[in-house]
N, C-alpha and C positions, 0 to 999 in steps of 0.2 A: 446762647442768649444770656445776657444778665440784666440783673436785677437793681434797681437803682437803691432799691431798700436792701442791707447787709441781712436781715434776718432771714428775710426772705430768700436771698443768693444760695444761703446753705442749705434750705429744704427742697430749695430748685433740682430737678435732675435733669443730666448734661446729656442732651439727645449727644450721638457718636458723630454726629454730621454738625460742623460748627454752623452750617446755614438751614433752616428752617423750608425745608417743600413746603408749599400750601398745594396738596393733589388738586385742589377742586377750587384754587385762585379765582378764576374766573366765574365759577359760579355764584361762590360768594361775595367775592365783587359785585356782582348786576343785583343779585340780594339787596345787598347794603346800600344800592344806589336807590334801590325800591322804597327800600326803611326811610333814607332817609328824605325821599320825595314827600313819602304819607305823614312823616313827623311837620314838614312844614306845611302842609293838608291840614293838620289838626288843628298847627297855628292857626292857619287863618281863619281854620273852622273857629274858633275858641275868640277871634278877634272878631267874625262876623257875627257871634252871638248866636253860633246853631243851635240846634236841640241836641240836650244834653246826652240821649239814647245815641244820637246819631256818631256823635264824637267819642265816646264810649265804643261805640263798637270800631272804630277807625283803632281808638287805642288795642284793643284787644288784637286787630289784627296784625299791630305794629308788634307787640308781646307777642303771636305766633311766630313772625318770621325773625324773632332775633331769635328766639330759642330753637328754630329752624338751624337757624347758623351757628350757635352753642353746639348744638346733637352733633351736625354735622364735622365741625372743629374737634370735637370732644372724640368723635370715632377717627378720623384721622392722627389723633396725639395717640389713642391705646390703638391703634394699627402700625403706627411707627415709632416714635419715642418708648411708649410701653413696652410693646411688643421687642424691640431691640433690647431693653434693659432685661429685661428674663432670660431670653433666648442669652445674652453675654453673662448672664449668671449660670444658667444649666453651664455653659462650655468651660467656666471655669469651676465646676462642681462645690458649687455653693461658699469659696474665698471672696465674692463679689459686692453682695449686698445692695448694689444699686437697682436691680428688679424688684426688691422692696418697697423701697423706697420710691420707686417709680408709683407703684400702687400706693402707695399711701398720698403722695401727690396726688395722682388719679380720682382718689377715692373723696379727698378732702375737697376738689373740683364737682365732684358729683353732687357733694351735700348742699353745695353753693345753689346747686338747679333743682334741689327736692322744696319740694312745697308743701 
């Protein structure tokens, strides 16, 4: 996978698999079809003039299930992409360096979803 930004490209780490598994495609998939039914729910709430609690909690439910699909994505990259970078650092007895870096990617992704 690359990066269309150059800064970005070089803090990126290169899963060993030039194409990207999604394990759990399809779940996420029907997820994201849900998000974004309830987003155009909100529109129309916000266009009908609902009350304000009402569409407020529509939003709040729409922020559960993206960050549903965040956690999700997120334990699928440190189950594969991670987990590959360290495991190919141990075998080459620490010449490697990309299991670092993996984490450090990881870690800077984490910060993104702390609140």
């Amino acid at each position: 996978m690359t990066s269309p930004e150059p800064k970005r490209a070089a803090a990126r780490v290169d899963c060993h698999d030039p194409q990207v598994v999604q394990p759990h495609k399809q779940t996420l998939l029907k997820r994201l079809n849900r998000v974004e039914g309830q987003v155009r729910g909100v529109a129309q709430m916000i266009q009908d003039d609902r009350y304000c609690v009402d569409v407020l909690t529509q939003v709040a439910a729409i922020q559960s299930a993206l960050d549903a699909v965040a956690l999700q994505l997120l334990e699928d990259h440190t189950r594969g992409c991670v987990a590959d970078a360290v495991r190919a650092d141990r075998g080459s007895k620490g010449n490697g360096g990309n299991g670092d870096r993996a984490i450090t990617e990881l870690m800077a992704v984490v910060k993104r979803f702390a609140r």
